[in-house]
ZADO-756231 format. One record per residue (C-alpha): residue in one letter; x, y, z. Coordinates in steps of 0.05 Angstrom, whole numbers, padded with zeros to 5 digits, always signed. Example, Ala and Ser with C-alpha at 12.3 -4.5 7.8 and 13.67 -1.06 7.14 Angstrom:
A+00246-00090+00156/S+00273-00021+00143/
END
This chain:
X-00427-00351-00054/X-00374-00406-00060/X-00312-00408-00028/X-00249-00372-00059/X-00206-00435-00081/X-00272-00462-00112/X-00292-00400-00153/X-00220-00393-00175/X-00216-00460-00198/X-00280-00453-00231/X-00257-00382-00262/X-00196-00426-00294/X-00196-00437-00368/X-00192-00506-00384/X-00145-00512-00439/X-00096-00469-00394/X-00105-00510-00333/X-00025-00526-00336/X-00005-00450-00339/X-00035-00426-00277/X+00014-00411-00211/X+00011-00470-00167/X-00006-00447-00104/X-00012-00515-00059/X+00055-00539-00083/X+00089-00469-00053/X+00043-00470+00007/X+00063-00545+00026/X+00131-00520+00015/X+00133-00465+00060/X+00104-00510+00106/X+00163-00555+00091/X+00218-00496+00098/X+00184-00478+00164/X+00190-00551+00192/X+00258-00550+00177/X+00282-00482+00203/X+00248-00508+00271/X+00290-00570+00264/X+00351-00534+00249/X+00368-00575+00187/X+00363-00517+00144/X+00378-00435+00154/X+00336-00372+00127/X+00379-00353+00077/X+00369-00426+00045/X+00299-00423+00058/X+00301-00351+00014/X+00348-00379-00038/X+00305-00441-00051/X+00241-00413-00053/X+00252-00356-00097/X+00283-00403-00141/X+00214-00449-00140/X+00181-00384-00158/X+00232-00364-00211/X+00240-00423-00257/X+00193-00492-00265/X+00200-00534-00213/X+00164-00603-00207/X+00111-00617-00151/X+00130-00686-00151/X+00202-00705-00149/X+00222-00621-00140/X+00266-00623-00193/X+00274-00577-00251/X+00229-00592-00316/X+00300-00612-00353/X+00308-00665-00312/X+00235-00685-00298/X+00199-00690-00361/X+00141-00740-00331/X+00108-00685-00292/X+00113-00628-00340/X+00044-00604-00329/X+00054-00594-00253/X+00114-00543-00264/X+00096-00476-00274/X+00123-00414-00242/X+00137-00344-00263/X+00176-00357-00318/X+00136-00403-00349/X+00072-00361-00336/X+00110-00307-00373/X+00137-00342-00430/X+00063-00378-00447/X+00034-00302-00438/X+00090-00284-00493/X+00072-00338-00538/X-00012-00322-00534/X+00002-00250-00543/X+00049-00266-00612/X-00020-00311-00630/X-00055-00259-00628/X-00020-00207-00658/X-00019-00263-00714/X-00100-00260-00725/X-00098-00186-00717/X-00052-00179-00774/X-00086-00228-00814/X-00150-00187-00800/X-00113-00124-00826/X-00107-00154-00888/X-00184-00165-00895/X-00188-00098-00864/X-00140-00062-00927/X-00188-00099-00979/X-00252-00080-00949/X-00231-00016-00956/X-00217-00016-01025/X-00291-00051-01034/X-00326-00034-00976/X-00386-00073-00955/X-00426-00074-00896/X-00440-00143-00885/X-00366-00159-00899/X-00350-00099-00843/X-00395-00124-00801/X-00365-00194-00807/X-00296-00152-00793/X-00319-00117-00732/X-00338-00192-00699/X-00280-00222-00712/X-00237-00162-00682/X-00281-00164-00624/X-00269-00242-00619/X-00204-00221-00614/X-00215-00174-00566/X-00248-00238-00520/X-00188-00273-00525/X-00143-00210-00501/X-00192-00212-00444/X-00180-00282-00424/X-00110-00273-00422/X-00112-00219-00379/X-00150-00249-00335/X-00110-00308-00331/X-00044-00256-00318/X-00081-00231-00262/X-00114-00297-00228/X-00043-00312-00232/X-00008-00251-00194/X-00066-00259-00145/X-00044-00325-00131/X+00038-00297-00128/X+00013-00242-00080/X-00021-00298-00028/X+00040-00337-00020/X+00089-00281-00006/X+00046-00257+00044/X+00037-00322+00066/X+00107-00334+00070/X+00125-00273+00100/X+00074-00284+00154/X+00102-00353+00168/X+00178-00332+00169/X+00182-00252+00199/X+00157-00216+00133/X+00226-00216+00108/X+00213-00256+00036/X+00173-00203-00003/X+00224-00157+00020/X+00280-00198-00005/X+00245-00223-00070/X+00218-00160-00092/X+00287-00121-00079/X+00326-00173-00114/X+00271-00177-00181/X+00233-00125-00192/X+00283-00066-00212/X+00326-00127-00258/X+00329-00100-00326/X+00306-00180-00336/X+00246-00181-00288/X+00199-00226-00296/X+00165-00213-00241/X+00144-00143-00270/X+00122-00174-00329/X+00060-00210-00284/X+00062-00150-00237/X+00070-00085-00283/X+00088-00078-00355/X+00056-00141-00390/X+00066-00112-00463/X-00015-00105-00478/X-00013-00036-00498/X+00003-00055-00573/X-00053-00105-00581/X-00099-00052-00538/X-00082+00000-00589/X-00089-00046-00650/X-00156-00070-00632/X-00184+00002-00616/X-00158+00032-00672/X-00182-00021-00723/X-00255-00015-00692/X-00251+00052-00696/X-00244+00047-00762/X-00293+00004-00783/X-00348+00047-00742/X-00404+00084-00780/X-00375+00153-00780/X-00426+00182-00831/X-00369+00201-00887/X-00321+00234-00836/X-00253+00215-00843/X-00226+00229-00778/X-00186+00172-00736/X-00172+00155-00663/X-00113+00197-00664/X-00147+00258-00690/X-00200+00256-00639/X-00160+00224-00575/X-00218+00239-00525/X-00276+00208-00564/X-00291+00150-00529/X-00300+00090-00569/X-00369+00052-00563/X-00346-00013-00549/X-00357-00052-00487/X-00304-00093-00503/X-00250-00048-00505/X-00279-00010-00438/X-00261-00084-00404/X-00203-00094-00437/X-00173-00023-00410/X-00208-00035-00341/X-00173-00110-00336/X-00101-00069-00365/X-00119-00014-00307/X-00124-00073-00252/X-00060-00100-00268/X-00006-00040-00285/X-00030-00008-00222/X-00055+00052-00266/X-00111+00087-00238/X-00163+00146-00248/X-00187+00199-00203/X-00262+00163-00193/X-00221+00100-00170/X-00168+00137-00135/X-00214+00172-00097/X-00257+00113-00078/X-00202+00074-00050/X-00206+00127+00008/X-00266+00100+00035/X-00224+00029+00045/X-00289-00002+00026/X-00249-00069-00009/X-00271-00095-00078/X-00266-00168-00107/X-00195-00195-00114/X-00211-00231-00173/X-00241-00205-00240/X-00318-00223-00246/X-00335-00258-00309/X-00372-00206-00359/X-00434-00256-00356/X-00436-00261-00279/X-00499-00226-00254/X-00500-00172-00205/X-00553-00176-00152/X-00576-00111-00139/X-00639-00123-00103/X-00618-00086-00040/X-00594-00025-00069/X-00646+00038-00061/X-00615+00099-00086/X-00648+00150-00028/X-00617+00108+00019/X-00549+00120-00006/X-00563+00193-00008/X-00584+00189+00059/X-00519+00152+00082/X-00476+00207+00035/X-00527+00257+00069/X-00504+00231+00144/X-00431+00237+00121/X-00424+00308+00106/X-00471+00337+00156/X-00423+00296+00205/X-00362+00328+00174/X-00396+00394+00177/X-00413+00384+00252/X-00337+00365+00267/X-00301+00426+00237/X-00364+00487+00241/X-00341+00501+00313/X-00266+00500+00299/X-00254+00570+00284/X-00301+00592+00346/X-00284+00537+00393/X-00229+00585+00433/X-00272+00641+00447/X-00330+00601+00469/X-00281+00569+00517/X-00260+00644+00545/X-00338+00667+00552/X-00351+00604+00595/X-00286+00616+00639/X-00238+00575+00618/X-00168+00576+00578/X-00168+00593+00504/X-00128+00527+00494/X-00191+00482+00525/X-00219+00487+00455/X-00164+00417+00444/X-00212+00382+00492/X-00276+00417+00465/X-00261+00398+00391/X-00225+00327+00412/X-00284+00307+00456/X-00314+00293+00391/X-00266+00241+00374/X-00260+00213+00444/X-00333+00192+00448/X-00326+00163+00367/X-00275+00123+00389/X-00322+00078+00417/X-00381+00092+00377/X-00352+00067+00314/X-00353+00002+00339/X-00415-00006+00364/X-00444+00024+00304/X-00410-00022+00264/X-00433-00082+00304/X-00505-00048+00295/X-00493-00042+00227/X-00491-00119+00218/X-00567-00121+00234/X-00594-00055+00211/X-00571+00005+00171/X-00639+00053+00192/X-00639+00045+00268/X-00570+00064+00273/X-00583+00122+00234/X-00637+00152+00269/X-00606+00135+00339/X-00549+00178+00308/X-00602+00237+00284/X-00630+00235+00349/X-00555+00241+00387/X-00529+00291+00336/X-00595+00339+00344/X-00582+00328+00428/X-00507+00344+00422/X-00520+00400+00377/X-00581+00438+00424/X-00534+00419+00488/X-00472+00457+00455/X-00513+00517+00440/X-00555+00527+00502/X-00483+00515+00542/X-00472+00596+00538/X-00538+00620+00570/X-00530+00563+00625/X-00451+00584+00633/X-00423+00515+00634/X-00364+00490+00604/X-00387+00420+00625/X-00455+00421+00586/X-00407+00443+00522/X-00373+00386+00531/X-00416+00334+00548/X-00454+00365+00480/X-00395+00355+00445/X-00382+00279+00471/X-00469+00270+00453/X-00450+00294+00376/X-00383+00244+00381/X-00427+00184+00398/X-00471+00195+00342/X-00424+00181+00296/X-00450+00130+00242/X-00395+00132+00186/X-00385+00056+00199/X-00451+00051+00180/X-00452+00097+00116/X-00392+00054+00093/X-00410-00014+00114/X-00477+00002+00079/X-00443+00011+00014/X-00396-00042+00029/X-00462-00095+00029/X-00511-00054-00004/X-00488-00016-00069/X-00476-00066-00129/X-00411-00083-00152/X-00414-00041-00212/X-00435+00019-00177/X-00395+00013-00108/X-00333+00055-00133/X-00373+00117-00156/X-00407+00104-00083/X-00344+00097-00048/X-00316+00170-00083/X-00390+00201-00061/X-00364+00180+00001/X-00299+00208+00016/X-00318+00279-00036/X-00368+00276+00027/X-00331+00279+00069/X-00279+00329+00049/X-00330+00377+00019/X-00359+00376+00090/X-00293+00389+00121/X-00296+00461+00070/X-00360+00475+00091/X-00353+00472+00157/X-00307+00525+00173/X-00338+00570+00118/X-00406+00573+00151/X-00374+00587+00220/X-00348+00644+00176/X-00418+00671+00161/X-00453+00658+00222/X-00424+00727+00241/X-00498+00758+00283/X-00511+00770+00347/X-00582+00772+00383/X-00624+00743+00430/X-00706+00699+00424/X-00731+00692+00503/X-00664+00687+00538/X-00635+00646+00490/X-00560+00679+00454/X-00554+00670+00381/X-00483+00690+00369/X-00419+00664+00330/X-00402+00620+00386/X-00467+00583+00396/X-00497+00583+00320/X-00460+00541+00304/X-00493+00493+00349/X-00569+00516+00333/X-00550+00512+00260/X-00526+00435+00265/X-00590+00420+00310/X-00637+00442+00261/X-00599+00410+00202/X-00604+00342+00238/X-00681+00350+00255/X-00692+00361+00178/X-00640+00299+00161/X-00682+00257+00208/X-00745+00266+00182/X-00719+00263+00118/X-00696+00195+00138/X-00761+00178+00172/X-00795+00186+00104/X-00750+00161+00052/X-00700+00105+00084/X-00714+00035+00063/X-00679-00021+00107/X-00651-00075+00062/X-00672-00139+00064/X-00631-00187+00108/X-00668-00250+00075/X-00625-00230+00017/X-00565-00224+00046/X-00563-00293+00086/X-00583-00322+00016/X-00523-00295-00015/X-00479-00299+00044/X-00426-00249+00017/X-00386-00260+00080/X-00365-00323+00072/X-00341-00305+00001/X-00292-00256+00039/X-00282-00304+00094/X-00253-00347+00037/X-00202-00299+00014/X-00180-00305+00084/X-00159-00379+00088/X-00114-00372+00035/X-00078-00323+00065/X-00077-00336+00134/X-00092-00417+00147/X-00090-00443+00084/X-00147-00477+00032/X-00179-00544+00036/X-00169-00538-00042/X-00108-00519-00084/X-00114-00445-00099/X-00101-00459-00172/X-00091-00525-00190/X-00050-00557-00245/X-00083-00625-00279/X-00033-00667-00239/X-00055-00642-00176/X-00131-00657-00189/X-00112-00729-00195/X-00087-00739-00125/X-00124-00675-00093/X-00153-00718-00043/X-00097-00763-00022/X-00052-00699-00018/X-00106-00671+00036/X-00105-00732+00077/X-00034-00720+00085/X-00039-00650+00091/X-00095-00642+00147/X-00052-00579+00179/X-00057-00538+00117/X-00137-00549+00116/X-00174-00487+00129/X-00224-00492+00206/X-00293-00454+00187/X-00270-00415+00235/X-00215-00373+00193/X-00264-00367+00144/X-00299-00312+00181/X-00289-00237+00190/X-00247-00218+00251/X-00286-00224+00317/X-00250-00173+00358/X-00206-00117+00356/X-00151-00170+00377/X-00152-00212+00331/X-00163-00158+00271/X-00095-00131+00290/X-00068-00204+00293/X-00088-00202+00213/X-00041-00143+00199/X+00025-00155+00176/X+00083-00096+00186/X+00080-00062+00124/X+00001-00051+00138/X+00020-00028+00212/X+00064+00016+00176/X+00019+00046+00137/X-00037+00049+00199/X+00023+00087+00240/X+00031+00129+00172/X-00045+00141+00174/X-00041+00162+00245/X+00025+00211+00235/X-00013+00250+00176/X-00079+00248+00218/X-00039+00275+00288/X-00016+00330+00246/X-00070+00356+00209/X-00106+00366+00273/X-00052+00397+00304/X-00053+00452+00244/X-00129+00457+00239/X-00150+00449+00325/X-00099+00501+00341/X-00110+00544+00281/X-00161+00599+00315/X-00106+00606+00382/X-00043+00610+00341/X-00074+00666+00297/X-00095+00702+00342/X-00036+00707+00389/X+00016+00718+00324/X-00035+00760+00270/X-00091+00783+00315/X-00136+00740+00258/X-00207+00750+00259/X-00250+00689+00256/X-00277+00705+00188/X-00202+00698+00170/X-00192+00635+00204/X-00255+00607+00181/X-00232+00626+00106/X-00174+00603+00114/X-00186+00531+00146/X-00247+00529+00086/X-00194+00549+00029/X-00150+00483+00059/X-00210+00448+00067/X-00214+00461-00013/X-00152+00435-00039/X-00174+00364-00019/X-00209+00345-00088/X-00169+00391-00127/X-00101+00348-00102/X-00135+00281-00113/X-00156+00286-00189/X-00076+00306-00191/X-00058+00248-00148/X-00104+00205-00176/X-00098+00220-00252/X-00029+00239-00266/X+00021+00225-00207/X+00000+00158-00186/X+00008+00138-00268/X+00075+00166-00271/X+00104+00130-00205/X+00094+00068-00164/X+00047+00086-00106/X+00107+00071-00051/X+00152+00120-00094/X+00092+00173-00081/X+00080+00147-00006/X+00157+00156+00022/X+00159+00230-00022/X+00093+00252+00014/X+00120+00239+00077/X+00183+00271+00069/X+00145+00340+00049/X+00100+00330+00113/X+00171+00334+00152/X+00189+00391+00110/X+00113+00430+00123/X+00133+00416+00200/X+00199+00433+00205/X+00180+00510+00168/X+00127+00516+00218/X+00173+00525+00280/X+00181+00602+00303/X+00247+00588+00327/X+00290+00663+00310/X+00254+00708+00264/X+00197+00740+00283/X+00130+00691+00260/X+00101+00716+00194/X+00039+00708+00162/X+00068+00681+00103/X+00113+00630+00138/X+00056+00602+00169/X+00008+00599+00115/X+00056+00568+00060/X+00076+00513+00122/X+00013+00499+00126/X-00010+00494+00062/X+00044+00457+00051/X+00039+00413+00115/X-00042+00398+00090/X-00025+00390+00025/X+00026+00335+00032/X-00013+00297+00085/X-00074+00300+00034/X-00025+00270-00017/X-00004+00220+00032/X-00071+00200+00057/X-00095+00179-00007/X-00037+00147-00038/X-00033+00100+00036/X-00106+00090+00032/X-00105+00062-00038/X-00043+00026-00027/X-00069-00005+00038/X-00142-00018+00005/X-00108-00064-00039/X-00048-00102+00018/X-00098-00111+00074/X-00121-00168+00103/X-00188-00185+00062/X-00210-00222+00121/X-00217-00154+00146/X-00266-00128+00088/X-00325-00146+00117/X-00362-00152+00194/X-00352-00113+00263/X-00271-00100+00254/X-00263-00094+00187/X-00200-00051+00159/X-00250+00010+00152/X-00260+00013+00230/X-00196-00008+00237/X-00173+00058+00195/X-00223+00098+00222/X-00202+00077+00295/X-00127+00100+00278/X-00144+00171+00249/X-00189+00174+00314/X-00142+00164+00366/X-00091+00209+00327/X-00148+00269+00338/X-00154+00254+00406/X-00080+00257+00424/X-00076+00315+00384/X-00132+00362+00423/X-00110+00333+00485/X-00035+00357+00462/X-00055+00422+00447/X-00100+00429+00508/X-00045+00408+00559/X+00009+00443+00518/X-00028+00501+00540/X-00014+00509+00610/X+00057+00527+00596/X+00030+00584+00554/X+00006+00604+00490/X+00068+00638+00475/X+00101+00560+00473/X+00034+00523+00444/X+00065+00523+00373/X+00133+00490+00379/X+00110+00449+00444/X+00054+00416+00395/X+00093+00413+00336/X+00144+00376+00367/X+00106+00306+00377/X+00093+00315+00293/X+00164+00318+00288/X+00187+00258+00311/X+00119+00207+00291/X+00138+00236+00218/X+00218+00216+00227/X+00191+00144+00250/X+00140+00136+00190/X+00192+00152+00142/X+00242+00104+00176/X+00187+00045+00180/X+00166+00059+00112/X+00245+00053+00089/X+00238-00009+00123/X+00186-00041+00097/X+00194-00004+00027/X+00207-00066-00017/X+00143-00102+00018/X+00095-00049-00004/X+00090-00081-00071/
END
């Protein structure tokens, strides 16, 4: 695939070349600004001043003067307003031809005939086209805006987008929201839809779009006209919501309807079999939860051991995600049945651990089951394997997954409530759970065995996707060899302006994925750190809640573990339930930041409640705190994920460290601080375990909601 500056040149519309952001002129010029901060001939607050006022109103990429003054090089000039005031003038065209095509419509259905209403139907869908263009042209053009603030803020301490956005977008005269948010389609949207409507074969009824609001109307064009309007207000479904969990990145730019869509590697089983892997792994992680204490006290040890026996899980995936994901880039079925193979080990090793009375075989079973961990797999496979067109609906399978796995787990252990014995070996509620798991991954690997189908890599070194992404990351980070969208001035001298410019030129080098851990993190500005440390604050606590769950019960409420197990499953449940809230209704009604700092502030609120600090500890007190707690952290997880899906890095979308592992990583070493928390907490006595562990919550939740204040108007 061609590089990103190429395809969005060649993704231009010609007669528009002159209305599209000019992205070299503002990168030369923060390369200008910078030169002079570092010579001391200008200050920061200039720097801010100057640049926002390139971005607000046309300035000329020749002399730098305004287009009043500098009428030679009027076609070089355009900025925000200019973007927004040709956008005004193409959307009053077309409201022109629709009206004109009402008229026809009004006489047509005084006379009706059907070639005429066919003839009506094509030129409202021309129309249609043409509202497609434009959008497309909005949002090549507030791809372009986003690239240079981050590349200005990573050039001059991430302060601009924070200054720019605070100062523009909440002006009752924004223009900035106008490319960003509200860009005043929804009339023509409605128009069009309603007129097609109309002119549909409905067999004699009478009925319009307004008296059947949930019939969908059979018109691809419309469908891609609501999908582009989607893109660029931000508004969002569950299906999309959802899939933005998985942090498995889409294309920045919208795909022309007529590009093809290789999907010559896809194999349906195989992405059952990757969905399969994800929630028996889910499963495996939480089954032993509610049990995990008591199998601790028959083997001798402490009741609070079960934080190491549930975190050694997380300790050995720590450093199986990344080999897996450097596995992945060479096969997706050998990882998966070295994974089977570890899984069905870990599993038998766990069980057997009672009638051999060691605590260390439980553990090393557990660390066995932690290194066969393949979810970098299961997503990078979607991420290179699952067409375009499909690889949201994948990415939801994913995370419903993995949350349906998370219910499941604890509502087996709930079940697996027998106790008996075949040649020496002890079936019971402590080590079923194990046998259960083994046998599950001895069917899932010779399920695999039979039905997996390895990709072709031939294909995938023909299309070499990864420099397409690799592309996306020169603009941000190192800069183009090309304009990222080019006025028809700057075509004329393109190469003369390079020669010149040989600093801003992008080394093949930048083009590729991130080659270490290193130099992923180097790619993340401080509003994505923010929303990793977020990531890892929601992830710290949930564990806390869920490891500890089975101990603290049983000390306060003398809970069985059928209870805990139902009531870890019924949390477990509210996951999908939350999200098609989230994801349908909340995250349409307010910006996703508004919903990120809320979210956190009710996590704060679910820890603070679950203190016992004076009154005796009640049931009730500790399962609305939780509830709430889980609740709030499932609201927050989503709403970060989709916001940092969208902010990251997209040099981090594909290879080894990609933002996935990078995620994954996080959430990780959140679990593992957690059980280790919890199990050292526990020497000081269970009677302390709940305030001791809580306490470390506490304050990572104060911080996340004092970074996100900070870098609230850069989450945009």
């Amino acid at each position: 695939m061609v590089a990103f500056g190429k395809k969005l040149k060649e993704r231009q519309i010609q007669e528009w070349q002159g209305y599209y952001i000019n992205y070299k002129l503002m990168k030369k010029r923060v390369k200008y600004y910078a030169q002079q901060i570092q010579l001391g001939t200008q200050d920061r607050r200039h720097v801010l001043k100057d640049f926002s006022r390139m971005l607000d109103i046309q300035v000329c990429s020749r002399c730098g003067f305004s287009v009043n003054i500098c009428f030679k090089h009027f076609l070089a000039t355009i900025q925000i307003e200019k973007i927004v005031l040709f956008l005004l003038e193409q959307q009053g065209i077309l409201a022109s031809r629709i009206a004109k095509l009402g008229e026809q419509h009004g006489a047509i259905q005084q006379e009706p005939h059907i070639s005429k209403i066919s003839e009506l139907r094509e030129a409202y869908r021309a129309v249609g086209l043409e509202l497609l263009k434009l959008l497309n042209f909005v949002e090549m053009n507030a791809v372009g805006l986003r690239k240079i603030l981050k590349k200005f803020d990573k050039r001059f301490g991430y302060r601009f987008t924070d200054y720019y956005v605070k100062t523009r977008a909440n002006h009752p005269y924004s223009q900035l929201q106008q490319v960003f948010k509200h860009v005043g389609f929804g009339a023509v949207v409605g128009s069009l839809s309603r007129n097609l409507h109309d002119l549909q074969d409905r067999q004699g009824s009478y009925l319009s779009i307004y008296d059947q609001p949930t019939l969908p109307l059979q018109d691809p064009v419309i469908d891609s006209i609501r999908a582009a309007v989607d893109r660029l207000t931000n508004s969002t479904n569950f299906l999309n919501f959802l899939g933005m969990h998985a942090l498995i990145m889409q294309e920045e730019l919208p795909a022309p309807a007529d590009e093809p869509i290789d999907d010559q590697r896809y194999h349906f089983m195989s992405l059952s079999l990757n969905l399969a892997n994800t929630f028996l792994y889910m499963v495996n992680t939480y089954i032993i939860v509610p049990t995990a204490d008591d199998y601790s006290m028959s083997l001798g040890a402490a009741p609070t051991v079960c934080g190491i026996v549930i975190g050694a899980m997380a300790v050995a995936q720590v450093f199986s995600s990344v080999y897996f994901s450097a596995w992945s880039n060479k096969s997706y079925f050998r990882p998966l049945v070295f994974s089977s193979i570890v899984l069905f080990l870990g599993n038998a090793m766990y069980a057997l651990a009672y009638d051999f009375n060691s605590i260390w075989i439980l553990l090393i079973g557990r660390l066995l089951c932690g290194f066969g961990s393949a979810r970098a797999v299961n997503r990078r496979y979607i991420s290179d394997c699952v067409p375009l067109k499909i690889r949201m609906q994948a990415s939801a399978g994913f995370v419903s997954a993995s949350a349906l796995g998370m219910a499941c787990g604890p509502a087996l252990a709930g079940l697996l409530q027998i106790n008996f014995k075949i040649f020496r070996i002890t079936f019971n509620q402590d080590t079923l759970p194990g046998w259960v798991m083994t046998i599950a991954w001895l069917i899932y690997l010779i399920w695999l065995w039979l039905t997996f189908k390895e990709p072709s890599r031939d294909i995938e070194d023909n299309q070499t996707p990864h420099p397409s992404h690799a592309a996306d990351n020169s603009a941000l980070e190192k800069g183009l060899k090309q304009p990222l969208l080019i006025s028809s001035v700057d075509t004329v001298d393109e190469d003369a302006d390079q020669d010149n410019d040989d600093s801003e030129e992008a080394p093949e080098d930048s083009r590729l994925p991130a080659t270490s851990i290193g130099s992923a993190y180097r790619l993340l500005t401080p509003s994505v750190k923010v929303q990793l440390l977020i990531y890892f604050m929601l992830k710290y606590a949930m564990e806390i809640l869920l490891s500890e769950s089975s101990v603290i019960t049983t000390y306060y409420f003398k809970w069985s573990t059928s209870t805990v197990s139902i009531f870890l499953a019924c949390l477990g449940l509210t996951v999908l339930p939350v999200n098609i809230i989230v994801g349908s209704y909340i995250s349409n009604m307010f910006e996703d930041r508004q919903i990120l700092l809320a979210s956190e502030i009710m996590v704060f609120i679910g820890i603070l409640f679950s203190f016992h600090i004076i009154f005796p500890y009640s049931e009730p007190q500790y399962i609305c705190s939780g509830l709430l707690m889980f609740v709030s952290a499932e609201v927050l997880e989503g709403v970060n994920l989709s916001l940092l899906s969208r902010v990251m890095s997209s040099r981090l979308s594909r290879g080894t460290y990609n933002g996935g592992l990078l995620s994954t990583e996080a959430g990780t070493l959140a679990r593992v601080i957690a059980d280790a928390t919890i199990t050292l907490a526990g020497y000081m006595g269970v009677s302390r375990l709940l305030n001791i562990t809580l306490l470390p919550s506490l304050f990572i939740c104060i911080a996340s909601i004092f970074a996100t204040c900070y870098t609230y108007n850069s989450l945009y």
